[in-house]
Backbone bond lengths (Angstrom), bond angles and torsions (degrees), N, CA, C in turn:
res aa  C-N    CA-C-N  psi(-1)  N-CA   C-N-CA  omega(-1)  CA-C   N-CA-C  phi
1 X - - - 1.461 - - 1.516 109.40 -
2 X 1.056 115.11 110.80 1.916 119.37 -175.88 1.591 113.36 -95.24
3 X 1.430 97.45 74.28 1.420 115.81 147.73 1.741 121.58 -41.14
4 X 1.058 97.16 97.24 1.789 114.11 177.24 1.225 122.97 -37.49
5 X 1.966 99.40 -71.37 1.213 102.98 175.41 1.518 90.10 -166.15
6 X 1.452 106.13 159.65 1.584 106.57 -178.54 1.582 97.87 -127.14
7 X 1.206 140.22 167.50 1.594 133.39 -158.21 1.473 89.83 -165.92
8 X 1.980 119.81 99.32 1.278 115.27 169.79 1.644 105.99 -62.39
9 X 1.330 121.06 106.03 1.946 109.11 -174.53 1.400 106.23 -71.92
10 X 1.655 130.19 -31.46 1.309 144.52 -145.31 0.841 111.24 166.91
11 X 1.933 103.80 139.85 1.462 99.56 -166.24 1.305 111.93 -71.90
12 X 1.512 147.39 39.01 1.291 118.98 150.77 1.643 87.78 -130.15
13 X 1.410 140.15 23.19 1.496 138.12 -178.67 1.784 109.90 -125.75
14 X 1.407 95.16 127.66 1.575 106.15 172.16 1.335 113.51 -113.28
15 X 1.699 111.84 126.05 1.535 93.71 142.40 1.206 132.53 -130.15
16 X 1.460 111.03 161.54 1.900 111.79 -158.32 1.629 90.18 -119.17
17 X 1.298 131.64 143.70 1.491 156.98 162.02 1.628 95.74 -116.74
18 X 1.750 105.35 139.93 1.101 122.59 163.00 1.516 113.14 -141.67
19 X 1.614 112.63 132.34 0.962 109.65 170.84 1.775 121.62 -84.88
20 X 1.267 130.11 123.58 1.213 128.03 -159.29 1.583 108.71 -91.39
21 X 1.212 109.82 105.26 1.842 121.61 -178.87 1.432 104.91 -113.18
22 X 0.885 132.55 -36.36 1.698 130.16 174.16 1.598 135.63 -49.23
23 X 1.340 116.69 166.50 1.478 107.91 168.53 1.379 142.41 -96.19
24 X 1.077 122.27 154.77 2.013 89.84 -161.11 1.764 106.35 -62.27
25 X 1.367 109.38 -4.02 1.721 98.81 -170.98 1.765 81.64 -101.94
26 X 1.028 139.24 -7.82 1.655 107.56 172.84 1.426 92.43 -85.52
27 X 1.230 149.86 -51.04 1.319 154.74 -138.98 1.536 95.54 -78.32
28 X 1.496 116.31 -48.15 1.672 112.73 172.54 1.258 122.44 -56.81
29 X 1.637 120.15 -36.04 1.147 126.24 -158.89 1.804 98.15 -88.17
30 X 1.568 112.53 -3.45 1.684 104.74 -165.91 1.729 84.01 -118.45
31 X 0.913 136.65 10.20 2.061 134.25 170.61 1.129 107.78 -116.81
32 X 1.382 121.35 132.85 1.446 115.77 144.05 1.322 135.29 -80.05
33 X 1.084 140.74 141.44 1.528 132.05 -149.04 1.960 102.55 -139.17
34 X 1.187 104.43 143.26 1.488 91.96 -160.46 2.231 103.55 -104.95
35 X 0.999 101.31 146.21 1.498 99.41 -178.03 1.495 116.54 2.86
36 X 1.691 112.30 -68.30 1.747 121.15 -169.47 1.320 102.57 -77.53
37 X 2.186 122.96 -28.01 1.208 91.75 177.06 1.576 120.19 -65.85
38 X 1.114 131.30 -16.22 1.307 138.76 -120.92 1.443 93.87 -117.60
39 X 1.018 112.60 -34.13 2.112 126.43 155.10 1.437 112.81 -52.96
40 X 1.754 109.67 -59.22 1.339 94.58 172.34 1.659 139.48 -94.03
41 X 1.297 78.63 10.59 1.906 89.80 158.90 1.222 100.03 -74.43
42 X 1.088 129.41 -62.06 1.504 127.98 -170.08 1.078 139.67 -39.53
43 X 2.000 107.54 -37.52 1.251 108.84 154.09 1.347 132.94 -99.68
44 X 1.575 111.25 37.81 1.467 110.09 171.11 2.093 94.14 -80.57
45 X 1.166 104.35 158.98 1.744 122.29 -170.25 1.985 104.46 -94.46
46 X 1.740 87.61 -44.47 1.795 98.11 -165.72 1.946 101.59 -84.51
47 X 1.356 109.28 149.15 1.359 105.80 165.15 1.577 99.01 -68.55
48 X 1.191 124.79 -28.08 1.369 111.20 -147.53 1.887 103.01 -81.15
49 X 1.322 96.08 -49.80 2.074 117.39 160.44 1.874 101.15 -29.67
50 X 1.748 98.00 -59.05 1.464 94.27 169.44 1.759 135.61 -32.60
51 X 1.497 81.14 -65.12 1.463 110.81 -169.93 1.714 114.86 -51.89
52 X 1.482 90.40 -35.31 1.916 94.16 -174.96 1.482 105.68 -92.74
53 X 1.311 131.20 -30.80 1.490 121.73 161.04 1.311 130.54 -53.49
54 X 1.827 107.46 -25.71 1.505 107.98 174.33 1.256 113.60 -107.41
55 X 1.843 112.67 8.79 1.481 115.49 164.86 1.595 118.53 -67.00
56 X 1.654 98.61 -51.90 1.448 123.44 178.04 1.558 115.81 -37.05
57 X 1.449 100.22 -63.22 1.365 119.71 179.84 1.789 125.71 -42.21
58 X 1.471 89.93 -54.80 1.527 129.20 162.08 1.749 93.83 -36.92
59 X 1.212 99.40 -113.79 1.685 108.25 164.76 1.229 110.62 6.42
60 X 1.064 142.11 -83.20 1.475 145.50 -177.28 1.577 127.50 -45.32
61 X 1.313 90.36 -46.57 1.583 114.56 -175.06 2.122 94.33 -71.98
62 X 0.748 105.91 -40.56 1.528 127.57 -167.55 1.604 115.53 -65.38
63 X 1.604 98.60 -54.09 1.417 112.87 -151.26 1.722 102.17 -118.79
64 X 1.413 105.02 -28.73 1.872 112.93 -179.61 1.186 90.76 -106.54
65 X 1.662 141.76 -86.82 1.530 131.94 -119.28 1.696 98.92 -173.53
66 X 1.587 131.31 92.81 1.132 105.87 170.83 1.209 126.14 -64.61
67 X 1.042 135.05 30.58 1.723 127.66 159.84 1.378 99.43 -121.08
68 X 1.250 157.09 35.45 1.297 169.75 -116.45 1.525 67.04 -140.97
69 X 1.564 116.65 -175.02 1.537 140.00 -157.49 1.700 108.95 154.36
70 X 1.665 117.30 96.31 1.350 105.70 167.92 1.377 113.39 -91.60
71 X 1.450 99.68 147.91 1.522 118.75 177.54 1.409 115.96 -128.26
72 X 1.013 132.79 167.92 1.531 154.14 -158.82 1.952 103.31 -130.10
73 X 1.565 89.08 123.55 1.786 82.86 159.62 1.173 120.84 -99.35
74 X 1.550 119.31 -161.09 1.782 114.61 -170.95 1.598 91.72 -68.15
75 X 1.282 124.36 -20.99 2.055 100.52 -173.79 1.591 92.74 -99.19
76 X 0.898 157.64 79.39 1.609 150.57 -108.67 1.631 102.17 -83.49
77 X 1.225 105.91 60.64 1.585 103.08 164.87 1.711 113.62 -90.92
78 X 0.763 106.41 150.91 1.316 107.15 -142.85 1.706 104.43 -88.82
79 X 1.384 145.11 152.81 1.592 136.32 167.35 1.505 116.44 -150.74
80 X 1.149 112.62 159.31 1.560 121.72 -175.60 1.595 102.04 -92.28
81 X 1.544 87.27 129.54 1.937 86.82 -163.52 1.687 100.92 -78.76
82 X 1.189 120.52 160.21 1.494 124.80 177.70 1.653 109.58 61.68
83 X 1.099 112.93 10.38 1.860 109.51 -166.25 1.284 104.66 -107.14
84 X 1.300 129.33 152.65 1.929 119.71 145.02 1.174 105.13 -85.83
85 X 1.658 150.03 -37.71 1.005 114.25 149.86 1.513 149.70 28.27
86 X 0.893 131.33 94.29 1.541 122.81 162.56 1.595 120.29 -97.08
87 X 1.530 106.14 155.42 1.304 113.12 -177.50 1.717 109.91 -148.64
88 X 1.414 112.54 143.79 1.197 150.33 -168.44 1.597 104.56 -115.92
89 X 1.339 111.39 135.13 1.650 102.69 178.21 1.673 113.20 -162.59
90 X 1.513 115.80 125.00 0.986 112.00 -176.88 1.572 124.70 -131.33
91 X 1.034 142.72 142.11 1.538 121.18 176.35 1.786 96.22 -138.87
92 X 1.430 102.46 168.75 1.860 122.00 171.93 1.415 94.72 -165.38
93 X 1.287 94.91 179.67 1.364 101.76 169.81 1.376 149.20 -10.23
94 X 1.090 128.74 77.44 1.650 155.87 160.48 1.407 96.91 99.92
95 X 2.265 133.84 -4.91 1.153 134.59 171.48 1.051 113.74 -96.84
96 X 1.186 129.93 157.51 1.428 156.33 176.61 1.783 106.18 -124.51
97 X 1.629 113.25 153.90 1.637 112.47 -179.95 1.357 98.85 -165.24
98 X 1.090 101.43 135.82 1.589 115.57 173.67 1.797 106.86 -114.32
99 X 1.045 118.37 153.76 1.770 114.50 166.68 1.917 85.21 -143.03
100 X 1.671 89.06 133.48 1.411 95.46 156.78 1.332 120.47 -147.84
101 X 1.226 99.59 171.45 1.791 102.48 -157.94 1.564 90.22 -149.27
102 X 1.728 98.18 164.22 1.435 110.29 -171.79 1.259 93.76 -119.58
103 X 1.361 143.92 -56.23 1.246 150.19 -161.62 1.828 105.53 -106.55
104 X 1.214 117.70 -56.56 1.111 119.42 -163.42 1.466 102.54 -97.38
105 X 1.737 112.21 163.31 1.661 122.62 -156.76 1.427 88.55 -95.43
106 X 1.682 115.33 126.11 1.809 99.89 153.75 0.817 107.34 -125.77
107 X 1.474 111.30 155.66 1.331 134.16 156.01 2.141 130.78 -102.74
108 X 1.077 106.75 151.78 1.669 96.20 -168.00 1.657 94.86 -146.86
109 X 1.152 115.95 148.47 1.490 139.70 163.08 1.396 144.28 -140.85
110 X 1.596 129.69 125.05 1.859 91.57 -133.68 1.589 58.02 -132.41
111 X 1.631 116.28 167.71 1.559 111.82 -175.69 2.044 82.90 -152.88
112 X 1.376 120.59 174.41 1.404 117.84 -169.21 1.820 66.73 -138.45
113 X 1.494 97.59 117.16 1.960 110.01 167.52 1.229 113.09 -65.36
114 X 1.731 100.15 113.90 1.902 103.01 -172.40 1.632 93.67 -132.40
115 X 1.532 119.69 146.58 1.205 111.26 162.42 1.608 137.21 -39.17
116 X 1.854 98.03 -13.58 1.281 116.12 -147.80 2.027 96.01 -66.94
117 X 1.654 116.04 -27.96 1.116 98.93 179.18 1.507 143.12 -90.37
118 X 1.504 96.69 25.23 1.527 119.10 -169.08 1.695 85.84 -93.50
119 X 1.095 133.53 -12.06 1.639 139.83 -170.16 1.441 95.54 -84.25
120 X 1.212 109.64 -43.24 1.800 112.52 -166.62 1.137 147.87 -107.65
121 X 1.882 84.09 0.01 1.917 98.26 -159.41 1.415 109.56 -73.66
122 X 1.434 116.45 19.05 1.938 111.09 -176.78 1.615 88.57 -118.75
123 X 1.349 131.77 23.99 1.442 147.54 139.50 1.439 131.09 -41.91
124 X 1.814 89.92 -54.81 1.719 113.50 -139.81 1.322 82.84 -137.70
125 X 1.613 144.37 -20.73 1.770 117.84 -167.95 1.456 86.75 -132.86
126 X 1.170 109.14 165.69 1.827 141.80 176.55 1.456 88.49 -90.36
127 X 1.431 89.86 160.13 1.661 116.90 170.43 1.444 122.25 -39.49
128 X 1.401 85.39 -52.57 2.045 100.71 -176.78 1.359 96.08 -72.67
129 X 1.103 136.75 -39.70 1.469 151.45 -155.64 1.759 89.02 -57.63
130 X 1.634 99.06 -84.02 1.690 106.41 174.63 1.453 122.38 -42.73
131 X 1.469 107.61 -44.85 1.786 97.36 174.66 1.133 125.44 -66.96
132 X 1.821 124.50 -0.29 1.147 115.05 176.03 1.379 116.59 -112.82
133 X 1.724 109.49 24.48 1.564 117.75 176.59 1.241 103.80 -87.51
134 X 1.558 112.36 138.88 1.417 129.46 173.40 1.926 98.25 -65.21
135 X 1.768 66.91 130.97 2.167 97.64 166.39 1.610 100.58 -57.99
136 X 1.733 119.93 -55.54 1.182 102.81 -149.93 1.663 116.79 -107.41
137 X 1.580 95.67 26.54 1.415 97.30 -172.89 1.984 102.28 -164.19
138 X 1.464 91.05 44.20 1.523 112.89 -167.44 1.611 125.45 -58.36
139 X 1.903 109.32 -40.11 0.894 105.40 -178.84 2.054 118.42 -82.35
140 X 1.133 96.52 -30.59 1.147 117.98 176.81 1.854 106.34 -53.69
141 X 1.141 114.22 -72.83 1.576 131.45 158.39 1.427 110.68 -19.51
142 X 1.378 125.25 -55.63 1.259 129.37 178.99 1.374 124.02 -83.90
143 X 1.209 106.37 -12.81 1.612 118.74 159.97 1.353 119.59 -64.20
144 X 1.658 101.37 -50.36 1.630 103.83 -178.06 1.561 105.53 -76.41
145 X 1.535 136.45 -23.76 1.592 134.20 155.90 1.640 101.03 -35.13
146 X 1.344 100.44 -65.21 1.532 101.86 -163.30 1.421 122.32 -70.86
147 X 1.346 117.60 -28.17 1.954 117.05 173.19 1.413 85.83 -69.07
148 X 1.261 151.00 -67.50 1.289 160.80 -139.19 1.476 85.02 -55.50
149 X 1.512 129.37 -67.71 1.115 125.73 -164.08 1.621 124.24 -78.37
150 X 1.273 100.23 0.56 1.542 125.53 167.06 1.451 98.08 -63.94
151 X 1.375 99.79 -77.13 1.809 119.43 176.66 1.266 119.44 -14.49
152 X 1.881 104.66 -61.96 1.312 109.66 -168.62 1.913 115.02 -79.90
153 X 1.460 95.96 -15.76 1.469 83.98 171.19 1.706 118.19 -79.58
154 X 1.097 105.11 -45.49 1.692 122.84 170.35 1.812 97.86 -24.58
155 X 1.669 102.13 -75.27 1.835 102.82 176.61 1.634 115.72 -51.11
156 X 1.167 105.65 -46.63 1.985 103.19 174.60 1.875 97.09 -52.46
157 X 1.094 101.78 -31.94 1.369 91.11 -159.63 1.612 157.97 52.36
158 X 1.419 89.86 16.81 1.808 113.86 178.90 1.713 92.61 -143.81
159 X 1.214 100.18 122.58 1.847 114.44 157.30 0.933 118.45 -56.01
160 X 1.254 150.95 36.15 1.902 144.27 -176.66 1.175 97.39 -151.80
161 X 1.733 87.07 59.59 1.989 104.47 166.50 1.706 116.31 -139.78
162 X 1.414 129.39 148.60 1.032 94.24 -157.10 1.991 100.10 -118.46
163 X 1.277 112.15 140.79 1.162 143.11 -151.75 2.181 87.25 -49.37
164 X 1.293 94.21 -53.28 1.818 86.69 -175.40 1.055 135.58 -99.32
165 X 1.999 117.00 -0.01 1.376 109.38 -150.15 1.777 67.55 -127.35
166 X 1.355 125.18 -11.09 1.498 108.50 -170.60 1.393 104.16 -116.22
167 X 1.199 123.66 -29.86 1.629 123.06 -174.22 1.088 103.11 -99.21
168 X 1.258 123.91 135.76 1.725 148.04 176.62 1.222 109.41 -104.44
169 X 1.200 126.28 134.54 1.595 134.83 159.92 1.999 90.84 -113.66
170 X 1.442 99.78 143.98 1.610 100.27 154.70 1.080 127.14 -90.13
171 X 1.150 138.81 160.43 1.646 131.72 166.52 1.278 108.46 -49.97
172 X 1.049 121.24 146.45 1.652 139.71 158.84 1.926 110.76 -168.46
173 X 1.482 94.78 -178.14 1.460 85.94 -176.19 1.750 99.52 -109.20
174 X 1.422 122.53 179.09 1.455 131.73 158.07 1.562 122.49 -23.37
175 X 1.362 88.88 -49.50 1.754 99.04 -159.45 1.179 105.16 -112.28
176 X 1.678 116.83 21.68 1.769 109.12 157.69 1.626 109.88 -65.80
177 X 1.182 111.74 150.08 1.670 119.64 161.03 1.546 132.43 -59.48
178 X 1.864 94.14 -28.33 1.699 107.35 178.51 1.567 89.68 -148.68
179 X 1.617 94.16 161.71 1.310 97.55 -172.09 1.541 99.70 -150.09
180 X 1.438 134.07 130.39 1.263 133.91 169.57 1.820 127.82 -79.49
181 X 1.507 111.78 146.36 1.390 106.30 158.38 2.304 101.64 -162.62
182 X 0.999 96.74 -179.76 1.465 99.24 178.23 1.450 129.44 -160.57
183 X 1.274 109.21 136.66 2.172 100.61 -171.26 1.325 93.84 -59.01
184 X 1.557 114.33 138.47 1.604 119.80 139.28 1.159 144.21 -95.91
185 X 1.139 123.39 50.27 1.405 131.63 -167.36 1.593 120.52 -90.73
186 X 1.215 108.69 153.31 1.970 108.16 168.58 1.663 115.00 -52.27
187 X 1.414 99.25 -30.83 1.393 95.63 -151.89 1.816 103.58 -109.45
188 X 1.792 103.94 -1.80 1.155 119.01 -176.05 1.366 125.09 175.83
189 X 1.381 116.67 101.93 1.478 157.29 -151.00 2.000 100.63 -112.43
190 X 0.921 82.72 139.68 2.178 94.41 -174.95 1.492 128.23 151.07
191 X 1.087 92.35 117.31 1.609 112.04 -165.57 1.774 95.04 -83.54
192 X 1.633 115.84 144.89 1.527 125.66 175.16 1.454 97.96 -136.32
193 X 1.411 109.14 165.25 1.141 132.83 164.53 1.444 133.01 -118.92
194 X 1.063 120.39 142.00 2.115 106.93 -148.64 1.592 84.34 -130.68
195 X 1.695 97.02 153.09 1.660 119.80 173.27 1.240 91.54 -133.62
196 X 1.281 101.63 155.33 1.826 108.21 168.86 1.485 114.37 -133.80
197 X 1.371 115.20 165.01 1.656 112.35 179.35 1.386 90.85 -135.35
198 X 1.363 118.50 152.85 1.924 132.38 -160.94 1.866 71.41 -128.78
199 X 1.299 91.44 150.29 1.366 108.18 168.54 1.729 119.54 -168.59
200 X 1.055 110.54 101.54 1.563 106.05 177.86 1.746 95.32 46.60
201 X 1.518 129.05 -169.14 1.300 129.42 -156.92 1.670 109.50 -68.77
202 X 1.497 114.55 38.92 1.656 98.24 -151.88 1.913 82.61 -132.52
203 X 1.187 119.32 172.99 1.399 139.57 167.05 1.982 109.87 -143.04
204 X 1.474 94.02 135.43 1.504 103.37 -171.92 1.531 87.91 -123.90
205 X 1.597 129.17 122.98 1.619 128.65 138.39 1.150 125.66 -83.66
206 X 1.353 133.35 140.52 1.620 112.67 168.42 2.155 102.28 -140.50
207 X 0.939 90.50 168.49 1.579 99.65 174.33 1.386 115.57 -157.52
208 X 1.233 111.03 158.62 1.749 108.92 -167.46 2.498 82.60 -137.11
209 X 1.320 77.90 156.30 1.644 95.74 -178.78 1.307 95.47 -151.45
């Protein structure tokens, strides 16, 4: 199993990266998967959809607790059943990522850098948002807007929020070390702080609260 890289963040927060080389029948045959997971493996369509649900799983069982078990609530954020534990989880392209924490909340967002988000970024950012993306390092810049705003929905933790009029990024440039933004909502207000890791064609955000 080719563990990427693991990153102690804090002493009670882990995170694990995996690079995914396997087949979905070695990856099945090395997880245990519990009744409901084992339903919704079934109806993923893509090997690849496959591949990162039984990476995740893997990961956990591997690196936290083999009797560990992730689950999904009704807004499908995801939790370790029977654990205090918390968990954060992200995968793209051929990676998989887990972040976990004992005390503190994380969140993680891992994206594979494609031209594809220069098509969309008047989707996901405000006006000010776009005027403060770097000219010479644009696509990259808008990647870290967008895991960032991954992040902050993950902590809201319900999808029926909206990407520009509720999530804030602050200005900063590419090559800050941390970078701010925060939900604005009636029902839920909170400022975070974001780190990122560059890796070969990939971008990782994460934040702890």
């Amino acid at each position: 199993m080719p563990l990427f890289k693991h990153l102690h963040i804090s002493d009670d927060c882990n995170l694990y990266i995996w690079k995914i080389e396997e087949e979905v029948d070695y990856l099945q045959n090395h997880v245990e998967l519990s009744d409901k997971e084992f339903e919704k493996f079934n109806g993923f369509g893509s090997e690849s959809r496959k591949k990162e649900y039984l990476a995740t799983r893997l990961l956990v069982q591997k690196y936290i607790a083999a009797d560990l078990r992730i689950e999904n609530n009704e807004h499908g954020k995801p939790f370790l059943v029977g654990s205090d534990l918390k968990i954060s989880v992200s995968h793209t392209k051929n990676f998989a990522a887990i972040f976990v924490c004992k005390h503190s909340t994380p969140a993680i967002d891992m994206e594979y850098l494609s031209d594809r988000v220069n098509r969309i970024a008047k989707r996901f950012l405000s006006e000010s948002e776009l005027e403060n993306i770097s000219d010479q390092n644009r696509t990259f810049h808008l990647y870290q807007h967008w895991c960032a705003k991954e992040c902050l929905i993950k902590f809201y933790g319900k999808k029926d929020v909206h990407l520009i009029d509720e999530l804030k990024i602050h200005p900063f440039s590419p090559d800050q070390d941390t970078f701010t933004g925060e939900v604005c909502r009636n029902d839920f207000s909170e400022s975070y702080t974001f780190k990122y890791i560059q890796f070969d064609d990939y971008l990782l955000v994460y934040s702890l609260k």
